[in-house]
C-alpha positions in Angstrom: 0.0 0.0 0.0 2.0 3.4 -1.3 1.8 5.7 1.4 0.7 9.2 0.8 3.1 11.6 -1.0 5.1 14.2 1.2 4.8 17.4 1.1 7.8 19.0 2.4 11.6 17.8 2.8 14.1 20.2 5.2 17.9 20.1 4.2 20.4 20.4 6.2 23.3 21.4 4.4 25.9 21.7 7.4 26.3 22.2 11.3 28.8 25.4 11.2 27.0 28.4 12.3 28.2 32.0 13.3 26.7 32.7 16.5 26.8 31.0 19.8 23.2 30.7 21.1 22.2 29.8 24.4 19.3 27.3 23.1 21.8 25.5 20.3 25.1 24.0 21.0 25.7 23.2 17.4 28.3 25.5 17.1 30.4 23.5 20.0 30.6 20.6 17.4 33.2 20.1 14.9 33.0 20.7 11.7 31.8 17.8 9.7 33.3 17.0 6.6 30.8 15.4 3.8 31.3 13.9 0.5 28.3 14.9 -0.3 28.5 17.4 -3.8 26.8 20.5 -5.4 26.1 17.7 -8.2 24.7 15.3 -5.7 22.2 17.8 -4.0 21.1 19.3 -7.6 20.4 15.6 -8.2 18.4 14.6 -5.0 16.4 18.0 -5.4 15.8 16.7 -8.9 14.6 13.5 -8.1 12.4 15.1 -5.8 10.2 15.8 -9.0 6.8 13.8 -8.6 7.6 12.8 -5.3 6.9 16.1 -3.2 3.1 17.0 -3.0 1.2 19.9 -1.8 3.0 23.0 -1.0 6.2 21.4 -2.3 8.7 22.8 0.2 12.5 22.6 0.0 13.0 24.0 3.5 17.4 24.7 3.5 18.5 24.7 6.8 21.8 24.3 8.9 23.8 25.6 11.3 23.9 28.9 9.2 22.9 27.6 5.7 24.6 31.3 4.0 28.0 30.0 5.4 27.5 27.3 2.4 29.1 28.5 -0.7 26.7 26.9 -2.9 23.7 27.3 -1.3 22.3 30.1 -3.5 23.0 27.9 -6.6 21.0 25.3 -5.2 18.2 27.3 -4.1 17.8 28.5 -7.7 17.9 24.8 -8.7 15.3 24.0 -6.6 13.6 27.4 -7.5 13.9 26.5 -11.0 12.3 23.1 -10.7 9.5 24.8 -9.4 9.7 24.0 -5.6 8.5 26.3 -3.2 12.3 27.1 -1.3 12.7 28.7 2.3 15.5 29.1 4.4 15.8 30.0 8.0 18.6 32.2 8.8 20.6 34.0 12.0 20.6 36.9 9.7 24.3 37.9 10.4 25.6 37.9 7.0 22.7 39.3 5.1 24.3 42.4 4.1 23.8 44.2 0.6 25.3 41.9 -1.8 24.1 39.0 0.4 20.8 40.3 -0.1 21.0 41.0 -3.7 22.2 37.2 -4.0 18.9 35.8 -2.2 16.7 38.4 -4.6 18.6 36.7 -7.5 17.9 32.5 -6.2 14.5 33.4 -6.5 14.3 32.4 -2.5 10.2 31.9 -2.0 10.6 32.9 1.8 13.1 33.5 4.9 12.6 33.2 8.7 14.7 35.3 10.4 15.9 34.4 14.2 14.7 37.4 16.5 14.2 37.0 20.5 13.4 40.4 21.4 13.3 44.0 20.5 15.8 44.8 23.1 19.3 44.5 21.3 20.5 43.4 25.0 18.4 40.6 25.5 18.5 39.6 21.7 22.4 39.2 22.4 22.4 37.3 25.4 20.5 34.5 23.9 22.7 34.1 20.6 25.4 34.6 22.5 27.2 37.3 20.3 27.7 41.1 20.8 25.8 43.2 17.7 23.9 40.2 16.6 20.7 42.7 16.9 22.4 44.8 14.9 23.3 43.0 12.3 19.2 41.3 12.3 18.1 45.0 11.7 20.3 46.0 8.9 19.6 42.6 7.7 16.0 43.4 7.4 17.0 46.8 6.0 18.8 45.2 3.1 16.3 42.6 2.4 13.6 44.7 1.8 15.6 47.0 -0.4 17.2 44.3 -2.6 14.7 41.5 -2.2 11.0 43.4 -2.8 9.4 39.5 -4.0 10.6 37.6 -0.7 8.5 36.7 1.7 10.9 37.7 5.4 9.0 36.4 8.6 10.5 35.8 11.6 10.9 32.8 14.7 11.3 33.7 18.4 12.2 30.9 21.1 10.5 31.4 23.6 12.4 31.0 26.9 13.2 32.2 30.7 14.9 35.1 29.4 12.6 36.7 26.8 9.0 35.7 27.5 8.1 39.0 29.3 9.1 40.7 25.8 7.3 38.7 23.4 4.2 40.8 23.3 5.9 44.0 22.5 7.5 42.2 19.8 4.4 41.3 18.2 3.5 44.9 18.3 6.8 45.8 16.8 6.1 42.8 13.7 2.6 44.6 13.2 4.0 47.8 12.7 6.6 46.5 10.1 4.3 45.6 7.6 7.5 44.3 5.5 7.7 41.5 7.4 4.9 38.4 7.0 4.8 38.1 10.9 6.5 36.0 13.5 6.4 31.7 14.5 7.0 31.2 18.1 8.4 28.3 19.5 8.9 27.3 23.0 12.4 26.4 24.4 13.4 22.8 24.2 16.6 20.7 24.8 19.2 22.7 23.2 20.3 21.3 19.5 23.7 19.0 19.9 23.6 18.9 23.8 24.1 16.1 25.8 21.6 16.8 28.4 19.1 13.8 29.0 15.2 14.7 28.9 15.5 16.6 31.9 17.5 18.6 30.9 15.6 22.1 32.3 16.5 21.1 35.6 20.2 21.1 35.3 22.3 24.1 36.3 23.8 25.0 33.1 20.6 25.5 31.1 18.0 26.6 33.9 18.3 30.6 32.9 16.6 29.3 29.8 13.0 28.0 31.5 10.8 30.3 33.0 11.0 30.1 37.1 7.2 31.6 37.0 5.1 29.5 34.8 2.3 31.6 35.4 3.7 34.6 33.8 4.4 32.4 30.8 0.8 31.2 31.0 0.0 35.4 31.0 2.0 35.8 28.2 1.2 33.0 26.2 -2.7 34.2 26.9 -1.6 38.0 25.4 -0.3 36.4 22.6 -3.8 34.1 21.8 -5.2 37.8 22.1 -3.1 39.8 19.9 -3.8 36.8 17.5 -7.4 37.1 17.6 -7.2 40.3 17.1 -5.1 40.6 13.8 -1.9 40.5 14.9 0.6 38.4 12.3 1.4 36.0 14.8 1.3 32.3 12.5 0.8 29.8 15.7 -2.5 28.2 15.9 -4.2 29.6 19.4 -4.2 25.8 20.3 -0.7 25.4 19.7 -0.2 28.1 22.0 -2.1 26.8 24.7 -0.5 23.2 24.4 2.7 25.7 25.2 0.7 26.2 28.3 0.6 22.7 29.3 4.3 22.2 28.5 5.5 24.6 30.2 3.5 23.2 33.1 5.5 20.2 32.9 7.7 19.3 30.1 8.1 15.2 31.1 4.7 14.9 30.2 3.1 14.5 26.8 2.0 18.1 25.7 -0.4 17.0 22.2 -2.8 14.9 22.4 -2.3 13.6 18.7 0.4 11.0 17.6 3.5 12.6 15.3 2.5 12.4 12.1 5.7 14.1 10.7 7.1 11.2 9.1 4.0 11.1 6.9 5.2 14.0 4.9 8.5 15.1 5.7 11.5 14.1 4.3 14.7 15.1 6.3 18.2 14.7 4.8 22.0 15.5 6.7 25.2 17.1 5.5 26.1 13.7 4.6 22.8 13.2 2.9 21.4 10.7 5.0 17.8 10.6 4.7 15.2 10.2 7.8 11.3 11.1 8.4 12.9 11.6 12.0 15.9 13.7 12.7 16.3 11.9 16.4 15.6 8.5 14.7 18.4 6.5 13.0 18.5 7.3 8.7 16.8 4.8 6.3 18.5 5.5 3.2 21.1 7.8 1.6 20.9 10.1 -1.4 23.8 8.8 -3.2 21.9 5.2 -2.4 18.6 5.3 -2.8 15.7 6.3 -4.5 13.3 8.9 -2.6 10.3 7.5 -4.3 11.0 3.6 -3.6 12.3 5.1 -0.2 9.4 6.4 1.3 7.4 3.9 0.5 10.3 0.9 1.8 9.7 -0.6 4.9 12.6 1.0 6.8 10.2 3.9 5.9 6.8 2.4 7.3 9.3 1.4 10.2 10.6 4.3 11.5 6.8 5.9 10.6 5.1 3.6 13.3 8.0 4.5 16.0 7.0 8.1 15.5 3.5 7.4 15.7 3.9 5.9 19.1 6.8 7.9 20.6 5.8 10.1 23.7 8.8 12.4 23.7 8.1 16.2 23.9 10.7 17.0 21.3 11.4 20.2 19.4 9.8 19.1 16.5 6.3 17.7 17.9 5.8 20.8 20.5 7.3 23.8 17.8 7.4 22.1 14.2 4.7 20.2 12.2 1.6 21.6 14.1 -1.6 20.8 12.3 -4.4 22.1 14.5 -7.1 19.6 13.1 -5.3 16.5 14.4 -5.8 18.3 17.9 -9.6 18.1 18.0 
């Protein structure tokens, strides 16, 4: 029985980043070499063709995906083929001729990484001095140079920033350049070796909220500003199942299973392929076909893990929300 086709696959081109952010330790890691060429990627993204469905996403992530020296070219590929192409992005090296790169890949839409409208808290949390600075002149330059992009922005939610996150939506309204901002709630830092409790121990407790009813308050103003306009993209419900995690992330915050492996393909720097990144690959680009792939039974393996995992990971609490499978 062929499973249904996926709609989106995220690419992660490479682990290096700039900055040094408090809710990421992937810049602690080494560099990781791949074999993996501009010709191979060009030739998964190709054989993407019939396979993706829907809104057709190439999402091209990282680390800092602009630190790869080809990733504009294959953006363009990917634009070319007629995929709908995003990248997230720290913003740091988004200056003019950055920007008039991106216009030129024919980039579909950006998500810039902003925590606050206070440059001092912004900083603190990606762990580098003028980060905020360089987000703003970012957004200066892409809306000079890139007039068709679509720029929105994400926000982590955390111990440090969530008293700031409603003034931040009012900020987003009144730049009616950008699309409007995601919020997700803090999770286990990327790359860290902290086990699943990992909020209680002393080197990442500034990052969760001591007064989880102020989050609760905050989380509530958001729903608010929502309902009234405001360009915030979460789902009300996905901001009140924030509520209940914050309440007590060991327990199971959705009520639904994780469907992500049922259309999401996710693929390394070394090009291995997985519906989960925590879960172990089931195929390589250089290896195997993405058609006969996701319909293998590696595939339908790894699918009914997901489908009964429990785990409050990043992805099922921030990523993947669909507020239908809620109800």
């Amino acid at each position: 029985m062929l499973t249904r086709r996926p709609s989106s696959c995220s690419i992660v081109l490479l682990t290096q980043c700039i900055l040094k952010c408090r809710m990421c330790e992937m810049w602690k890691s080494p560099a990781q070499a791949s074999s993996i060429t501009t010709e191979d990627w060009k030739s998964f993204i190709d054989s993407l063709e019939g396979v993706l469905d829907g809104s057709k996403e190439i999402v091209f992530s990282g680390g800092e995906p602009l630190l790869k020296k080809d990733i504009l070219e294959l953006v363009r590929f990917g634009t070319d083929k007629g995929f709908k192409t995003l990248m997230p992005s720290n913003g740091y090296l988004i200056d003019e001729e950055m920007a008039k790169r991106i216009a030129d890949s024919g980039l579909k839409e950006m998500f810039i990484s902003l925590d606050s409208i206070n440059p001092d808290t912004h900083d603190f949390l990606r762990g580098t001095k003028g980060s905020y600075d360089r987000v703003m002149k970012a957004f200066d330059n892409l809306q000079r140079f890139c007039p068709d992009l679509r720029v929105g922005i994400i926000t982590v939610i955390s111990g440090v920033n969530y008293k700031e996150i409603g003034e931040l939506s009012v900020w987003i309204k009144n730049n009616s350049f950008l699309s409007g901002v995601y919020f997700q709630a803090i999770a286990k830092p990327f790359f860290s070796q902290a086990g699943d409790d990992w909020y209680l121990n002393p080197a990442y407790q500034l990052l969760w909220p001591e007064k989880i009813q102020e989050v609760h308050s905050a989380l509530d103003a958001l729903i608010r500003l929502r309902n009234q306009g405001y360009p915030i993209h979460n789902f009300p419900l996905q901001l009140e199942i924030f509520k209940t995690y914050f309440n007590d992330p060991s327990k199971r915050a959705r009520k639904a299973p994780c469907y992500a492996g049922d259309y999401v393909i996710n693929v390394n720097p070394q090009g291995d392929i997985s519906l989960c990144c925590f879960m172990k690959p089931i195929g390589n680009i250089k290896n195997d076909n993405i058609k006969e792939l996701w319909n293998s039974a590696a595939a339908r393996e790894s699918r009914d893990a997901m489908h009964c995992c429990q785990l409050n990971c990043n992805n099922m609490v921030n990523c993947f929300f669909k507020e239908e499978e809620e109800k």
